[in-house]
C-alpha positions in Angstrom: -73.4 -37.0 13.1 -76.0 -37.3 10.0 -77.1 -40.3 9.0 -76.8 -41.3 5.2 -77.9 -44.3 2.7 -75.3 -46.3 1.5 -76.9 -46.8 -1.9 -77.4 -43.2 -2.5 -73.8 -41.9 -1.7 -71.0 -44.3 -2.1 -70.2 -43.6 -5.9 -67.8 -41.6 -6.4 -69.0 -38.2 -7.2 -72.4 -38.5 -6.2 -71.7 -36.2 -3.2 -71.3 -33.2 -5.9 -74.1 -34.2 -8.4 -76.6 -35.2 -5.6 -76.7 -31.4 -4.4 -77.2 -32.2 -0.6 -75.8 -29.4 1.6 -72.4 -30.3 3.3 -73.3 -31.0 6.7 -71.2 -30.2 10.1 -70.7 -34.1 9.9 -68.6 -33.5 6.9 -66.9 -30.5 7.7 -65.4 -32.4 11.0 -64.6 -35.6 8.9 -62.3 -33.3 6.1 -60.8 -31.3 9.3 -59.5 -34.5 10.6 -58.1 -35.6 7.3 -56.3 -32.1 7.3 -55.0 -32.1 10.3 -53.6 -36.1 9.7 -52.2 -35.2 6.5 -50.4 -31.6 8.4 -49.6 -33.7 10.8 -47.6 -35.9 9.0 -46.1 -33.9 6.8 -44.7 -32.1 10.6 -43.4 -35.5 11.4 -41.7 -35.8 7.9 -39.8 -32.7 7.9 -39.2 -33.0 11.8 -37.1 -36.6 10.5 -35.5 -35.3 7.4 -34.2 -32.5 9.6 -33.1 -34.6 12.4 -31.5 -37.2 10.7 -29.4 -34.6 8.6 -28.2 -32.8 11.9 -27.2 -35.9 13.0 -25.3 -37.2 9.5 -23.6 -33.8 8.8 -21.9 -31.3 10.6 -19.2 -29.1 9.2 -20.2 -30.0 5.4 -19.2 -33.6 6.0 -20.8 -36.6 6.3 -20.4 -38.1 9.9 -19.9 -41.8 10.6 -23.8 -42.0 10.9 -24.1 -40.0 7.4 -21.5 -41.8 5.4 -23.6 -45.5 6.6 -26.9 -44.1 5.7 -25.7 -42.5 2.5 -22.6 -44.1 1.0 -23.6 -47.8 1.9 -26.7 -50.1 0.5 -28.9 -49.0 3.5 -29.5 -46.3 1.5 -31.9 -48.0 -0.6 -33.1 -49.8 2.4 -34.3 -45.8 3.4 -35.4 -45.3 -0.1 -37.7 -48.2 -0.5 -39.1 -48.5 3.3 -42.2 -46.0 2.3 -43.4 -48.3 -1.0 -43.1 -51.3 1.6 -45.1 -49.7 3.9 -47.3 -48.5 2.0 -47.6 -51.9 -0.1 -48.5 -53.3 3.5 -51.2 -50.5 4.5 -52.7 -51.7 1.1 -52.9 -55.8 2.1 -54.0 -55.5 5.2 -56.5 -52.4 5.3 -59.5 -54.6 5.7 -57.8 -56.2 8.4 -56.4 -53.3 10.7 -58.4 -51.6 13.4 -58.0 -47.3 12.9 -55.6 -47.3 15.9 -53.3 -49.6 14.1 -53.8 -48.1 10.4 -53.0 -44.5 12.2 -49.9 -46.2 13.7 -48.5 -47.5 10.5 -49.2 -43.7 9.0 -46.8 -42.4 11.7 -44.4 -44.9 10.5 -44.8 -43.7 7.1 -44.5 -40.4 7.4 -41.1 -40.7 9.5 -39.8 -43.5 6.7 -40.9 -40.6 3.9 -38.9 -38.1 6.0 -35.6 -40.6 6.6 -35.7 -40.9 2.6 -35.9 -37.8 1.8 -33.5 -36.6 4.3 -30.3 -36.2 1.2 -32.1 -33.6 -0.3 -31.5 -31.6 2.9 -27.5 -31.7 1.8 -28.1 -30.7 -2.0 -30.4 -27.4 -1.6 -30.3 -24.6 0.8 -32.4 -24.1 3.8 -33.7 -20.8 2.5 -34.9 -22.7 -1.0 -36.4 -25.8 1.3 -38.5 -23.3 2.9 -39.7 -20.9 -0.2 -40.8 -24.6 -2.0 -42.7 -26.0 1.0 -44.6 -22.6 1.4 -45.4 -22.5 -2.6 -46.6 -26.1 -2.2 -48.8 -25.5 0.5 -50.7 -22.6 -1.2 -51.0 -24.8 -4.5 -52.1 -27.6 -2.8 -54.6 -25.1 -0.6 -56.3 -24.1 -4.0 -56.0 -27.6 -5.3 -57.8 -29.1 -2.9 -60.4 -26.3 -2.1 -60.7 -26.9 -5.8 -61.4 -30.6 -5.5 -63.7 -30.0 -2.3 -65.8 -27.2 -4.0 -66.2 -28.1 -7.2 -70.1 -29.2 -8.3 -68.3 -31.0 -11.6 -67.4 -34.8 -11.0 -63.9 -35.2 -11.6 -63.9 -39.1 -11.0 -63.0 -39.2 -14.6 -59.7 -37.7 -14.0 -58.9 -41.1 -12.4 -57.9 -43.2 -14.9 -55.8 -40.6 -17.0 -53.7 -39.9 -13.6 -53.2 -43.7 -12.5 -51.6 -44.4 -16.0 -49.5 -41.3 -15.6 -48.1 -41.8 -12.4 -46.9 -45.6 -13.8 -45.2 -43.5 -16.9 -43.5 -41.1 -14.7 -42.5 -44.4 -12.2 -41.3 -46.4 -15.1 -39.4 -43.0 -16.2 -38.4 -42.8 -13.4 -36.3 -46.1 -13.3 -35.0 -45.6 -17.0 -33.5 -42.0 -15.7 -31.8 -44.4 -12.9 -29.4 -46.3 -15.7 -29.2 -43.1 -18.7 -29.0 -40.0 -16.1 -30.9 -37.5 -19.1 -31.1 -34.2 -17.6 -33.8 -33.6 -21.0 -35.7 -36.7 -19.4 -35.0 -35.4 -16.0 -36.6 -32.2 -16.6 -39.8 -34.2 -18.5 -40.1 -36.0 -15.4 -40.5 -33.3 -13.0 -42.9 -31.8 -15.1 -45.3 -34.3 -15.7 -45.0 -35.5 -12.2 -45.9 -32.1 -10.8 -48.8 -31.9 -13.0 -49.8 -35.6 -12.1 -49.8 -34.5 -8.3 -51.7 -31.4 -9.2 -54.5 -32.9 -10.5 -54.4 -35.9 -7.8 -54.8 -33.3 -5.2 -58.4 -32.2 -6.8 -59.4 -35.6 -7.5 -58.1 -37.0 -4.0 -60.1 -34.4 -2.2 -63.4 -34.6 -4.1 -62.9 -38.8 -3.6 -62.3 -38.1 0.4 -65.6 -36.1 0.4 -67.2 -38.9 -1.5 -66.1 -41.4 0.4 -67.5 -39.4 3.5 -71.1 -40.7 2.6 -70.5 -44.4 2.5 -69.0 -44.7 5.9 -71.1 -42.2 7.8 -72.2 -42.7 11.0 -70.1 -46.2 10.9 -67.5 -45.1 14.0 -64.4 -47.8 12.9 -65.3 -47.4 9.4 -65.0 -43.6 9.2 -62.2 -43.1 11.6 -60.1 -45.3 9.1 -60.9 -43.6 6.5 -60.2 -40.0 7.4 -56.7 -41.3 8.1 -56.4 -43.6 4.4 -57.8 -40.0 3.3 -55.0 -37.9 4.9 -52.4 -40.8 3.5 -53.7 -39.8 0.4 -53.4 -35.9 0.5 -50.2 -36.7 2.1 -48.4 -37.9 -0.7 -49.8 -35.5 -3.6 -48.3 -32.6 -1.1 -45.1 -34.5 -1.2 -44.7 -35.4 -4.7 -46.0 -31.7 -5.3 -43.0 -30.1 -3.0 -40.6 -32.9 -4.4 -41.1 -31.7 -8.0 -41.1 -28.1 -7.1 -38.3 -28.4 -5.6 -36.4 -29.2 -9.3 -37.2 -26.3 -10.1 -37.4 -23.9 -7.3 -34.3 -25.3 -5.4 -31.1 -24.1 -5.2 -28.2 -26.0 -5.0 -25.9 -25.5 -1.5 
């Protein structure tokens, strides 16, 4: 694996300005944040799937269903990925990579036991078509982000105060249930995920020069990378499906 100075690559975007060719170092370090991020989104949908089977059969909700669905551990489902994540972001500094990749596995199956509902409200058929449109965007999206010579750092900023509009939206829509806000919402938030995607990856590759060479160091980041491209591919699909689902 290359070498690199510190002081001449950890800013973000000075991977694209700096020119320097993309070394075999850096192609294995962004294949083992893609195959993280797959694999996670794997373990998500292998959970959502699961746990439906086993809370509905015959169009009902079984005794399993109607206590994960019609009683307050619903929101303990619902929150258990922001605590988790909340957690990964206090102790990061603290964690070894075998326990940050640990707490990713647990993250994706939480995402997956959150999102399980949405498994009773569209059809299989439109569940599939929306993952596979998600995954070419987010293919494109992220070559995008990886390819580009322009330094989208920039785009930060914008995003971040986005993503806290749509969240605070987010809870409003909770108490007024406005389909015209609804609708605004999804919008915005697919756009938001769109351009984290680019961003994300282009940071990812960044971040690639700073901890080169440093074993623990880069090994914890490729998976805090993958956790990243893991939930813009999420909130992609989720808004997608808005539009693209269809109700069962």
């Amino acid at each position: 694996m290359a070498q690199f100075d510190n002081n001449t690559y950890a800013r973000p975007g000075s991977a694209t300005r700096s020119g320097v060719a993309v070394d075999q170092g850096l192609r294995s370090y962004m294949l083992g944040v893609y195959n993280y991020m797959s694999a996670g989104v794997a373990l998500t949908g292998l959970v959502a799937y699961g746990l439906n089977q086993a809370a509905v059969q015959n169009g009902k909700l079984t005794e399993l269903g109607q206590l994960l669905y019609r009683t307050p551990l619903q929101w303990v489902l619902i929150f258990a990925p922001l605590a988790i994540v909340l957690y990964l972001g206090v102790r990061s500094h603290r964690m070894s990579a075998a326990w940050t990749q640990g707490v990713f596995w647990l993250y994706a199956a939480a995402v997956g036991a959150s999102i399980s509902f949405i498994l009773m409200k569209y059809t299989g058929v439109s569940i599939a078509r929306t993952f596979f449109v998600t995954a070419g965007a987010f293919a494109g999206l992220s070559l995008f982000g990886y390819t580009t010579k322009r330094d989208i750092s920039g785009w930060g900023a914008f995003l971040w105060m986005g993503l806290i509009g749509i969240i605070l939206a987010s809870i409003v829509q909770l108490f007024v249930q406005s389909s015209a806000l609804h609708f605004a919402i999804s919008v915005i938030g697919l756009l938001i995920f769109a351009g984290f995607t680019a961003y994300d990856t282009q940071a990812i590759k960044d971040e690639y020069y700073s901890v080169a060479g440093r074993g623990e160091a880069l090994a914890k980041a490729s998976i805090f990378g993958a956790l990243m491209l893991y939930q813009d591919f999420v909130g992609i699909f989720m808004n997608l499906l808005q539009f693209m689902g269809d109700r069962d």
